[in-house]
N, C-alpha and C positions, 0 to 999 in steps of 0.2 A: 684412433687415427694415427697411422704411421708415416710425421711429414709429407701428407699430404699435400702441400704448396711448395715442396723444396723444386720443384721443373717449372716454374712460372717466372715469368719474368719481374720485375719489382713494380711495376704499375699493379698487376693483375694481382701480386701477393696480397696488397694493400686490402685493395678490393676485394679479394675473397676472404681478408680475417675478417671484414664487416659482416660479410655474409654468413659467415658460420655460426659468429656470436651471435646472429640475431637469429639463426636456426635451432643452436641449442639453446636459445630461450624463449622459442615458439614449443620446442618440443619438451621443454622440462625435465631432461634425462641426462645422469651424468656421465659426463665424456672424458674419457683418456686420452690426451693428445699426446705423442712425440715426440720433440722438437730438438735439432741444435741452436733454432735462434732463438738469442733470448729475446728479442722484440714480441715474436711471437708468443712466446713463453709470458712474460711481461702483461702486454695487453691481451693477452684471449685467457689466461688461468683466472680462476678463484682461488684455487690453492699451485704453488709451485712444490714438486719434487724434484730436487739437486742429484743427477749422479756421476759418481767419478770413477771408473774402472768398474761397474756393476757395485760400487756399495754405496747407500744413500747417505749423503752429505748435509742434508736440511730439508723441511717440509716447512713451509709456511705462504703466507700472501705472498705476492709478488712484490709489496713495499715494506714487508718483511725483510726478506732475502735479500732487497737492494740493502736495507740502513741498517739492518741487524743480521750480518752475515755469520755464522756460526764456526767461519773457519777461511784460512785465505783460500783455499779456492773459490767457495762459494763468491768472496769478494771482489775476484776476479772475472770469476765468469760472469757476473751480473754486472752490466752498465755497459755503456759506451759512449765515450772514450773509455777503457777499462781504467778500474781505479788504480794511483800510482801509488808502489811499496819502496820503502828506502832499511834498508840495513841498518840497526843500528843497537846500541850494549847500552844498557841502563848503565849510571854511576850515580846513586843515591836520586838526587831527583832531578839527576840531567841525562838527556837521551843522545850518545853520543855518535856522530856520522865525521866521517872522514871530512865532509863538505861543510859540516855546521855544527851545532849543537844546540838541546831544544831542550826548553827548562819548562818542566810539569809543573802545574798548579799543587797546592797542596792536597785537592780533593784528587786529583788523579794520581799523584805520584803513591798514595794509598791504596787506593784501588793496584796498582801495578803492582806496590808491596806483596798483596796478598796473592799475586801470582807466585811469588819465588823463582822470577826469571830474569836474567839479566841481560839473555839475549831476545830482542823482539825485532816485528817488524812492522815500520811505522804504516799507515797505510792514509791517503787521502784521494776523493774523488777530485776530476777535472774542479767540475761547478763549485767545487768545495774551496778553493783556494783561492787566496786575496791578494790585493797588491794592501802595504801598508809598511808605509816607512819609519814608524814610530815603538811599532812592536817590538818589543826583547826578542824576538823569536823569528824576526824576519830575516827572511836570508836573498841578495843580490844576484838575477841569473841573467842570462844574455839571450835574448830570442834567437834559435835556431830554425824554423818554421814558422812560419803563420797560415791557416789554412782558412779563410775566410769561406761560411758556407751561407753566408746573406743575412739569420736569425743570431748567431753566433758564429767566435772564430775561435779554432783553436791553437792557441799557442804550444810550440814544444819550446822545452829547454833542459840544459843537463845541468844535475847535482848529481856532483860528483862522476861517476861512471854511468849512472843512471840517465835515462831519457825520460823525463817528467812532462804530462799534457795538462794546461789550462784550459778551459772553456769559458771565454769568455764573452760580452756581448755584441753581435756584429757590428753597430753603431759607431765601435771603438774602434779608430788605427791603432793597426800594432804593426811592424816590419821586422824582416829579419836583420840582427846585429842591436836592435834597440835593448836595453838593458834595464829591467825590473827589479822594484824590491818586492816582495812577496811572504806571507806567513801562511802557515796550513794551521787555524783556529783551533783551539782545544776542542772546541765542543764538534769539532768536524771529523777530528782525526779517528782513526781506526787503530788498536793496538793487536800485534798477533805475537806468540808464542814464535818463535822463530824456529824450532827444534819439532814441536808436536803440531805448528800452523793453525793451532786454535784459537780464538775470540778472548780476549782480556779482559775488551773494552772496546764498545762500538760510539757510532756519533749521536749526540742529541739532534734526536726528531723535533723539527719547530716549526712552524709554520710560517718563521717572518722567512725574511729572502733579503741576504743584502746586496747590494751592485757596485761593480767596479767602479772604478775612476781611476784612468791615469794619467798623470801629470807631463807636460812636456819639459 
């Protein structure tokens, strides 16, 4: 199938991935589907193949691909909000950014060693990121956006030149000009080679879920 659903409207998309998954699993045959979205991609695969100019980039689950991406693109292309990448030069075991600088645990800043890179690029999803005023590693940004979608809202904000997105829960006000302190967790972050854009070091898969708070 060669996006098949790309001329339907977004109600009807919905509805017809229902209908297919439950076609090709009355029929038990396996199907190659097309796609540029990755929703589609995402919920209708058993397996995803990533490609980028005609060469393949990753084969795996689709929660695969999301938490274990093989290379910045794939990191990119998978999610939405897409995941946010920051610039930054190792110095022994601090990752250094114009806007901040981010001190690796002993177990990671190892693992990074055995790259033999000193340029990388940091990588964190929306959901991924926390407010937390306590942490060595939190850094203070200024809401420029908020885009409230009723289950969740998303916050933008810039570090440094960058435009960074939170996803946070809709329950929460948040405004623009209100000012955060925020950390992107070790076990969340994503490292990439910044020169070859390949996989370092991806996030721990976990199953807890922790929730915002934040304070007035």
């Amino acid at each position: 199938m060669d996006e098949p659903l790309s001329n339907l409207d977004a109600k009807l998309r919905t509805q017809m991935r229902t209908e297919l998954q439950e076609l090709q699993q009355r029929l038990d045959v396996t199907t190659i589907y097309v796609t540029h979205d990755q929703t589609e991609a995402m919920t209708m695969g058993d397996r995803i193949a990533v490609l980028n100019g005609g060469e393949l980039q990753q084969i795996g689950t689709p929660l695969e691909c999301y938490h274990q991406p093989t290379n910045h693109f794939v990191a990119g292309f998978i999610g939405s909000p897409s995941m946010n990448f920051l610039t930054t030069r190792r110095s022994g075991q601090t990752l250094n950014h114009k806007a901040f600088k981010y001190r690796l645990s002993d177990r990671l800043a190892r693992t990074v060693e055995q790259a033999d890179s000193e340029a990388l690029t940091l990588g964190i999803r929306p959901e991924d990121i926390r407010p937390d005023d306590d942490d060595s590693n939190a850094i203070t940004v200024t809401v420029t956006v908020a885009e409230p979608l009723g289950d969740a809202t998303y916050v933008y904000f810039d570090v440094g030149d960058t435009v960074c997105t939170a996803s946070i829960p809709g329950d929460l006000t948040v405004s623009e000009g209100d000012q955060l302190s925020v950390v992107f967790p070790q076990d969340r972050i994503h490292l990439f080679d910044r020169h070859t854009g390949e996989s370092i070091t991806n996030r721990v898969v976990s199953s807890s879920d922790d929730t915002w708070g934040i304070s007035a």
